[in-house]
Structures are given as structure tokens and as C-alpha cells.
C-alpha positions in Angstrom: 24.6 125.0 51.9 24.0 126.2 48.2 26.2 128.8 47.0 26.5 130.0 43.5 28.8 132.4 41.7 29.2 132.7 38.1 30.1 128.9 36.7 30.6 127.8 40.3 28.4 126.2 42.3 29.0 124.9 46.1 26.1 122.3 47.4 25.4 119.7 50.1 26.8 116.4 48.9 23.8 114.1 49.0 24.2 110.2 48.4 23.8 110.8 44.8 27.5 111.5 45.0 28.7 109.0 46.9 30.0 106.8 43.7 31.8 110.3 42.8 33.1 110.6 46.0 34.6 106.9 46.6 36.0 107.6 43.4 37.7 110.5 44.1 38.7 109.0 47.9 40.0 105.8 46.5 42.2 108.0 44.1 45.7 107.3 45.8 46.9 110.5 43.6 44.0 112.6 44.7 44.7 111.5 48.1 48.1 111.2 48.8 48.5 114.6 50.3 46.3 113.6 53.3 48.6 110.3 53.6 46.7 107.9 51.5 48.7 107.5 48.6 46.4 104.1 48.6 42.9 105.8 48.5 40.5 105.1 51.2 39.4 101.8 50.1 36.2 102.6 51.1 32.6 101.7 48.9 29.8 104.2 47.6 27.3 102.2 50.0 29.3 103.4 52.9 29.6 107.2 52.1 26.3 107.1 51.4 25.2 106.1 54.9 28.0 108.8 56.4 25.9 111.7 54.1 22.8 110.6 55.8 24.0 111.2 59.2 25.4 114.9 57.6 23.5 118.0 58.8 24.3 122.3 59.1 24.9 122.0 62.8 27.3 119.5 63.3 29.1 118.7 59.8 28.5 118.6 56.4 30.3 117.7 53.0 29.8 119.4 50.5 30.5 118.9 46.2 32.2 121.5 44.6 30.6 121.9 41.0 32.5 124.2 38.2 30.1 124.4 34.9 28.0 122.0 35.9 30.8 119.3 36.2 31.9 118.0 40.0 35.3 119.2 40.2 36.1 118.3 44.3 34.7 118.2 47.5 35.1 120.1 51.1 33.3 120.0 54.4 32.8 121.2 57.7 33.1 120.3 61.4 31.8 122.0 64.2 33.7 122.2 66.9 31.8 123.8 69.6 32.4 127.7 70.8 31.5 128.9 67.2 34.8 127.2 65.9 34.6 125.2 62.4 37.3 122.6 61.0 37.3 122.6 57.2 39.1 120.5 54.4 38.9 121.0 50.4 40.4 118.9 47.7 39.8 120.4 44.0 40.0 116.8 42.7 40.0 117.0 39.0 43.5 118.0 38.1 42.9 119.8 35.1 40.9 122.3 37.3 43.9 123.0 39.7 46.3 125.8 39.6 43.2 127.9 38.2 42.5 130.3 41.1 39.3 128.3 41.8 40.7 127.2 45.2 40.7 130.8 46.4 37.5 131.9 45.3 35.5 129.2 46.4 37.3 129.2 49.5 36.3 132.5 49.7 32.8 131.9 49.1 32.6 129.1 52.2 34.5 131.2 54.7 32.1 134.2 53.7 29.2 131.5 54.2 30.6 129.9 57.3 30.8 133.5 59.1 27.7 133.9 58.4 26.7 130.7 60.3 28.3 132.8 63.2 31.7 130.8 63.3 34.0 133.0 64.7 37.6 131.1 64.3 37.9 128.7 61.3 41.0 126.0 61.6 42.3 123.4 58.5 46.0 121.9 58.6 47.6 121.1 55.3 50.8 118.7 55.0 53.9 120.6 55.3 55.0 120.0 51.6 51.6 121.2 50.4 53.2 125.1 49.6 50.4 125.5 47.0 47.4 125.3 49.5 49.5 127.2 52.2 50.1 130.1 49.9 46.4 130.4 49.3 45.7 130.0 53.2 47.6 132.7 53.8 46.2 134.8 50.9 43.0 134.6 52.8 44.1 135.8 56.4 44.7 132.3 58.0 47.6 132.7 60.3 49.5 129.4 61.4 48.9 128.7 64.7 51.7 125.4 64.7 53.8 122.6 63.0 54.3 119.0 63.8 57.0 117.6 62.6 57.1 114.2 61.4 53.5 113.7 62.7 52.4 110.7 61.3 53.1 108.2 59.0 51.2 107.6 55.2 49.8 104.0 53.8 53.4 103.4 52.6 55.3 104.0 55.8 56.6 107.7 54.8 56.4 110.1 57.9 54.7 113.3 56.8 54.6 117.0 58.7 51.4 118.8 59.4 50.4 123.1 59.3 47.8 124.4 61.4 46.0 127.3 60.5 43.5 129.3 62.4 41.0 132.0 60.8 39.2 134.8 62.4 36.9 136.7 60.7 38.8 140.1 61.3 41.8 138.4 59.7 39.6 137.4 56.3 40.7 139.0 53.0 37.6 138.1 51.5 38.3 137.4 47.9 34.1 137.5 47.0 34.2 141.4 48.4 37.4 142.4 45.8 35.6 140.4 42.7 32.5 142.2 43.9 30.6 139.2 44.1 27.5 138.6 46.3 26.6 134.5 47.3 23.3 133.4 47.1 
């Protein structure tokens, strides 16, 4: 996946990125709203090997680049029956709360329907309002809650959103800004 739009640009992460990436993943803050208030503990060597085995069909992680600078990450998993699974994490703070999320989540759903998906799903911890606000901004409907789901490196039980997607439901954000990908 390459998509570009003004100052953004969406890519496949390649192991170029992986010492970007375990920094970001072993960034307790950056991760603490996925229940790893820890980081991942994991090494560049290691994401580097999980790229490789990346690929359009099956899943793919992508780096999220804002004037040239990597910003955050998100990926994709396929599901089978045309369904995808996707996460995002803007990762540089300073580039939160900027209405970046939105748009380049627009630009991935527009580019994942075009890939033929036909339902998209995410979850989002339940405290996470900010990322559920912009779910929902985009059509994604929530399909359940579970309460108390699971528990965080530090023994803190957290609650989980489900979200679902179809493309009839997608306010595409690209189409008002009169954007086109590439």
C-alpha cells in the first residue's frame, strides 16, 4: 500500500522501520491503551523478521508518515469472507488531537474497499472516547462491549468496543476534502 495526500503519506512498513517500530511498541505510554503500559519488550531484530512474513493478502503493517517524519503505525488483517481487522496508533504525541486520525483513516478504509473488503472491524479500550468519537465519525457502528475483558501488564482490568464497518455505512472523509489517493 502507498497512499499519498498532501503532507501525508501511508506505506508498507518494511524492516527499515523496525528500530522505529520497537521504539514506538516498547513505549509503555504509547502503548498503554492496548494494555501494555510496559511496552512490548520486544527487539528490532524480531519485528523485522514479522515484516518479512507481511504481504497484501493476508496482513500488513503499515508506517504512517506526516511531512516526511514517521508519526505512527496501523495494519491490516484479513479475515476471510472479504472482512479486514485494523488497528492505528498516531504515536508521536505532538501529532494527536490534529484531525490526522480521521483523514488517514479515511484514506485506508477508502483503500481497503477497494481491496474488495466488504465489513471492516477494530475494537478500542472502552476509556479510549477520543478514538471512539472518530470511529463513529466514519460510519463504524458498535457491534458489542466486554466488560472487564482482560487484564493490562500491571494487573488493571480494562473493557473492550467492537466496531464493525460496511462500506455503505462509510462517511468518507477523502470524498468531503475532495481528495483523490494515489
Amino acid at each position: 500500500m502507498d497512499i499519498k495526500y498532501q503532507d501525508i503519506n501511508i506505506r508498507n512498513a518494511n524492516p527499515d522501520d523496525s528500530n522505529q517500530l520497537a521504539k514506538w511498541w516498547n513505549d509503555g505510554k504509547v502503548m498503554a491503551h492496548a494494555g501494555f503500559p510496559l511496552g512490548l519488550n520486544t527487539s528490532a531484530e524480531k519485528i523485522s523478521k514479522q515484516l518479512l512474513n507481511d504481504s497484501d493478502e493476508k496482513k500488513r503493517t503499515l508506517i504512517i508518515e506526516y511531512k516526511n517524519l514517521p508519526i505512527g503505525e496501523m495494519n491490516y488483517k484479513y479475515q476471510g469472507d472479504f472482512v479486514y481487522d485494523i488497528g492505528i496508533k498516531i504515536c508521536e504525541f505532538q501529532y494527536q488531537d490534529k484531525g490526522l486520525g480521521r483523514i488517514i483513516l479515511s484514506l485506508f478504509i477508502d483503500q481497503l474497499f477497494k481491496m474488495d473488503a466488504r465489513l471492516i472491524t477494530l475494537d478500542t479500550n472502552l476509556v479510549n472516547k477520543r478514538a471512539q468519537h472518530v470511529y463513529e465519525k466514519l460510519g463504524f457502528k458498535e457491534k458489542s462491549i466486554s466488560y472487564n475483558s482482560f487484564k493490562d501488564q500491571l494487573g488493571k482490568l480494562n473493557s473492550v468496543v467492537y466496531y464493525e464497518l460496511r462500506k455503505d455505512d462509510f462517511c468518507n472523509l477523502a470524498s468531503k476534502l475532495n481528495f483523490k489517493s494515489r
